[in-house]
C-alpha positions in Angstrom: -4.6 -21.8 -12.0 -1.3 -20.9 -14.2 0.9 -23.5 -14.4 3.4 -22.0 -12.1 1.1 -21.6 -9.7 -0.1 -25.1 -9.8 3.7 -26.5 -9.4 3.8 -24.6 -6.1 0.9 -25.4 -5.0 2.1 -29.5 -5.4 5.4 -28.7 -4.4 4.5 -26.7 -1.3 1.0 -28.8 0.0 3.5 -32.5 -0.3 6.5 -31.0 1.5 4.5 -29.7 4.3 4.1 -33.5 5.1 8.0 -33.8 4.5 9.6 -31.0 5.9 8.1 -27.8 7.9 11.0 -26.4 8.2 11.2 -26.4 4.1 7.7 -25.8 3.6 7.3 -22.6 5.6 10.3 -21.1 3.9 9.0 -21.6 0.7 5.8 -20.3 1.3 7.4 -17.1 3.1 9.6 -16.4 0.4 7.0 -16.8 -2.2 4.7 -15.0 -0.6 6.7 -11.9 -0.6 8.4 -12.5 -4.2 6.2 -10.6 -7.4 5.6 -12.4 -10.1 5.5 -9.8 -12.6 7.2 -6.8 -12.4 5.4 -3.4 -13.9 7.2 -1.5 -16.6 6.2 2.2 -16.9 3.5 3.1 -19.3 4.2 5.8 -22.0 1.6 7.9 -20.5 3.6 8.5 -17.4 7.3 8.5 -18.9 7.2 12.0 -19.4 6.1 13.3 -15.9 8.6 10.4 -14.3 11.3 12.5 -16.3 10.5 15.6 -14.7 11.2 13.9 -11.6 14.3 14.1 -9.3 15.0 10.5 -9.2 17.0 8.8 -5.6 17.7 5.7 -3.6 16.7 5.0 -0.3 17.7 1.4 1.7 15.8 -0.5 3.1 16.6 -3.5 4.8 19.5 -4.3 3.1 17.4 -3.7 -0.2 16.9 -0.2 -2.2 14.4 1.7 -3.0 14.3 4.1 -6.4 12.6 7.7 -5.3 11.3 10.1 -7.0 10.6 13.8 -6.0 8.7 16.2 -7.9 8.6 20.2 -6.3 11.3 21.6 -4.3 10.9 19.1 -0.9 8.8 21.7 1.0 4.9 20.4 2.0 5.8 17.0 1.1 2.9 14.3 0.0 4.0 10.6 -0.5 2.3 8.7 -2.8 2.5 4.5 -1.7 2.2 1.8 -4.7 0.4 -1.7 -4.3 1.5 -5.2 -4.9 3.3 -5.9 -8.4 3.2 -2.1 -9.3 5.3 1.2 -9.4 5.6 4.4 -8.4 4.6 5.9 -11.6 1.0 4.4 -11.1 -0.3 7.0 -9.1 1.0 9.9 -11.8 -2.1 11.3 -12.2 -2.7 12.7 -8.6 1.5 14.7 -9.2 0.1 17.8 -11.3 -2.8 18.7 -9.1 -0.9 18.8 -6.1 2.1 20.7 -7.6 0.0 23.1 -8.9 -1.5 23.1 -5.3 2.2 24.2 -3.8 2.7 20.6 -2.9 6.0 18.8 -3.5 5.1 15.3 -4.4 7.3 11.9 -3.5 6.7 8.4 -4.8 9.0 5.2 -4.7 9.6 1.9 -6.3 10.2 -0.9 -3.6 12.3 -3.7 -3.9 11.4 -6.0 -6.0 9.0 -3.6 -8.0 9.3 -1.2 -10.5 13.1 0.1 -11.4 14.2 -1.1 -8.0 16.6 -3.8 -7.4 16.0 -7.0 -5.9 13.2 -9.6 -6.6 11.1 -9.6 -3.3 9.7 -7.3 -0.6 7.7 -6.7 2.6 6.3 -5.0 4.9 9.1 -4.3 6.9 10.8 -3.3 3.7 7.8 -0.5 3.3 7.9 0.4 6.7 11.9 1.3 6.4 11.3 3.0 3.3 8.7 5.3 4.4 10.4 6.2 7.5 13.3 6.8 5.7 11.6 9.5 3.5 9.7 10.9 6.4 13.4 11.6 7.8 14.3 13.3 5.1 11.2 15.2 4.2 9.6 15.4 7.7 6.0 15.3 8.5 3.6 14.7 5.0 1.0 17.1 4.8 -0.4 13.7 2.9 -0.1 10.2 2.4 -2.3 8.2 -0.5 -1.4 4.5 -0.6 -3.1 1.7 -2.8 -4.1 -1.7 -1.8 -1.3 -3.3 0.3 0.9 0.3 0.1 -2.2 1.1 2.3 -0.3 -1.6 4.7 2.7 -0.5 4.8 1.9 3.0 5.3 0.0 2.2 8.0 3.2 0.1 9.6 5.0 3.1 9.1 2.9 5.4 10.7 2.9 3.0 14.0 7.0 3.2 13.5 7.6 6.7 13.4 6.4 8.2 10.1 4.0 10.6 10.5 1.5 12.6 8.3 -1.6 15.1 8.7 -3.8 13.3 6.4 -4.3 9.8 5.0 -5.7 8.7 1.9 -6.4 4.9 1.2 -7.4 3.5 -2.0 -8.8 -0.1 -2.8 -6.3 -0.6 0.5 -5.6 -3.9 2.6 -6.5 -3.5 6.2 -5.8 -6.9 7.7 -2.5 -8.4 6.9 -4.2 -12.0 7.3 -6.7 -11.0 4.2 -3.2 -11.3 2.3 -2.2 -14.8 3.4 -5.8 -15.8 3.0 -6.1 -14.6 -0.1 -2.3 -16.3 -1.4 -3.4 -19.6 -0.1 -6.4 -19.4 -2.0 -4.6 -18.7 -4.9 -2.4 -21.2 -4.2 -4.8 -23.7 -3.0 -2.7 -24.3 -0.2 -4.0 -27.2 2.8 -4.4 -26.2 6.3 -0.8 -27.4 7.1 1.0 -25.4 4.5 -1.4 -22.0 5.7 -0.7 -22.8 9.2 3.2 -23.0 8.7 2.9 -19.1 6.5 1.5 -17.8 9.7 3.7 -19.2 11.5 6.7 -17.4 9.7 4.7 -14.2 9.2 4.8 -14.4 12.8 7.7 -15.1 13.6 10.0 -12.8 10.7 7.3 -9.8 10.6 5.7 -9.6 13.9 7.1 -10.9 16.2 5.9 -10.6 20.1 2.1 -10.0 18.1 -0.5 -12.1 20.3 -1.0 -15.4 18.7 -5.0 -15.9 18.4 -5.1 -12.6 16.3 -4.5 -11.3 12.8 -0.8 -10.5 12.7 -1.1 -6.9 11.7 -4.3 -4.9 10.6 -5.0 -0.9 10.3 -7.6 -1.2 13.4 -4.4 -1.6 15.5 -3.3 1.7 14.6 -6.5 3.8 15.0 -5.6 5.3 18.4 -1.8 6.1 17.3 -2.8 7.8 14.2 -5.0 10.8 15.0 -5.3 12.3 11.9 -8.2 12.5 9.0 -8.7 9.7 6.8 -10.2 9.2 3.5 -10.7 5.7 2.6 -11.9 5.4 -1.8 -12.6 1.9 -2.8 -14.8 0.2 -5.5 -17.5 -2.0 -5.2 -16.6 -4.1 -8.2 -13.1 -4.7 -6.8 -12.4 -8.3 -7.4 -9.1 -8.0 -5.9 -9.7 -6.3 -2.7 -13.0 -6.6 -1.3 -14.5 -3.4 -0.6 -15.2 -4.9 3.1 -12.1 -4.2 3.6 -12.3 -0.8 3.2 -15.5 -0.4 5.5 -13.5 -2.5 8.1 -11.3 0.1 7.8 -13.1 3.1 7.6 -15.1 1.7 11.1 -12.0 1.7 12.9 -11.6 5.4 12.3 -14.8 6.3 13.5 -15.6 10.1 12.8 -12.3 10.7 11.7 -12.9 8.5 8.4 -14.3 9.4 5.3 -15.6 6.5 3.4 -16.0 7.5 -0.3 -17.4 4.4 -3.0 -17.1 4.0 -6.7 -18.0 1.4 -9.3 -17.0 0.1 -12.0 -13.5 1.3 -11.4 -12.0 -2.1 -10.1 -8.9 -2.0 -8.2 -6.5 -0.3 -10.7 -8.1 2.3 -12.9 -9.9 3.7 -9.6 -6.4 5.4 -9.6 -6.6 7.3 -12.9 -10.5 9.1 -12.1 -10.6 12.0 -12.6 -13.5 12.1 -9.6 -11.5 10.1 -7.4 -7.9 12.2 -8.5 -10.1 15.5 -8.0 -11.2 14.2 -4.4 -8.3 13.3 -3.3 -6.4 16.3 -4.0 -9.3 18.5 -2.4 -9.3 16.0 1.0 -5.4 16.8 1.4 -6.0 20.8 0.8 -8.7 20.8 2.7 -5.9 20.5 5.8 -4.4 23.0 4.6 -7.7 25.2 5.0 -9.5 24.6 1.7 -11.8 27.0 0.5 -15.8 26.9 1.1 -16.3 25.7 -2.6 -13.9 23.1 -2.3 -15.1 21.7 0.9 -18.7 21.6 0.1 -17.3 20.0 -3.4 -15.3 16.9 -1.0 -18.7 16.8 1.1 -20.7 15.7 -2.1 -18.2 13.3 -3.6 -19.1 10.2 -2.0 
């Protein structure tokens, strides 16, 4: 454990015995607050260049956009936790050359965006914020918990005709596990994070279940989905991803890697090359192409 980990951990397991009130506001706000914030990679500063670059709000936060293509046949591209828009760079030329336009953002709290934390509710305003201005996506490809807050998004308004998920987050309570783990946080302090999650991100959500989760949304959002994960992922388990992909049904696609680990799964050019063929194939993808996506996983 780093040592600022360790000091909330102390600090936030003794003043659950002191104060709740205190305690579950610490946890909340440190659940949501990135630790690190990812600077763009050389690799990507040229295309990011290229790019029209915007602000969005979002909950009294801002969000940096960038647009590449003239607006028409938007696809959004969704970062994960502690990352940036420019991560997903290499799925931007395929899909131009493929008549796409291609959107990305950095949230709060991430990237070149202001501000030092962010939520769900922040991605959710965001994405249905861009789907105002763009309209439907003809695709949306999120990583880990953009996968989330895409999904949020969707159940708020956003739509799109075809979903992509990458090493993605299905249950919102795998994240609070997995910070309490981190954090080696007691029953009390875990019990007093739900209870804010709750109470500041869902609130009316029944109590005796996970606060949020992807299965929720698998009657609202009738479109195709294609769910990539890795089985070597050490920070999302690929159960999640099957979890996920079950929900679906017939309408999921459930496509597994290894080796790749929850970050350079993005830069494959496999997993780039299926991707981009899943979202034409919507379009009406050629017989090559299709039997190409059939073979992939």
């Amino acid at each position: 454990m780093k040592p600022t980990e360790a000091l909330a951990s102390i600090t936030l397991n003794g003043l659950s015995y002191v104060s709740r009130r205190l305690a579950g506001a610490g946890a909340f706000a440190l659940f949501h607050m990135p630790l690190a914030r990812s600077r763009m990679r050389t690799a990507e500063r040229a295309l990011a260049e290229q790019a029209r670059v915007g602000r969005v709000e979002a909950g009294g936060a801002s969000a940096v956009t960038y647009q590449w293509g003239d607006g028409t046949r938007p696809v959004l591209l969704v970062h994960g936790w502690q990352s940036r828009g420019s991560r997903l760079s290499d799925f931007v030329p395929g899909l131009l050359d493929q008549g796409y336009s291609v959107v990305t953002f950095d949230a709060p709290g991430h990237g070149d965006a202001p501000g030092r934390s962010t939520s769900i509710l922040q991605y959710r305003d965001v994405i249905t914020a861009l789907h105002e201005r763009y309209g439907t996506f003809e695709g949306l490809v999120a990583h880990s918990l953009g996968v989330l807050g895409s999904f949020f998004a969707l159940r708020h308004g956003a739509t799109a005709k075809r979903v992509v998920t990458i090493s993605g987050v299905c249950d919102f309570s795998y994240l609070v596990e997995e910070f309490c783990a981190q954090l080696r946080l007691g029953a009390r302090p875990k019990a007093l994070l739900y209870e804010r999650v709750g109470a500041r991100l869902f609130p009316g959500a029944p109590a005796d279940r996970t606060p949020f989760s992807v299965t929720h949304t698998a009657r609202e959002v009738d479109v195709p989905v294609l769910v990539v994960h890795d089985e070597d992922d050490t920070r999302i388990a690929v159960a999640q991803a099957r979890r996920l992909a079950g929900a679906f049904g017939a309408r999921a696609r459930l496509v597994t890697t290894r080796g790749l680990g929850h970050r350079r799964i993005l830069g494959d050019p496999d997993v780039v090359r299926t991707v981009q063929e899943f979202i034409a194939e919507g379009a009406g993808l050629s017989d090559g192409a299709a039997k190409g996506l059939a073979s992939a996983g």
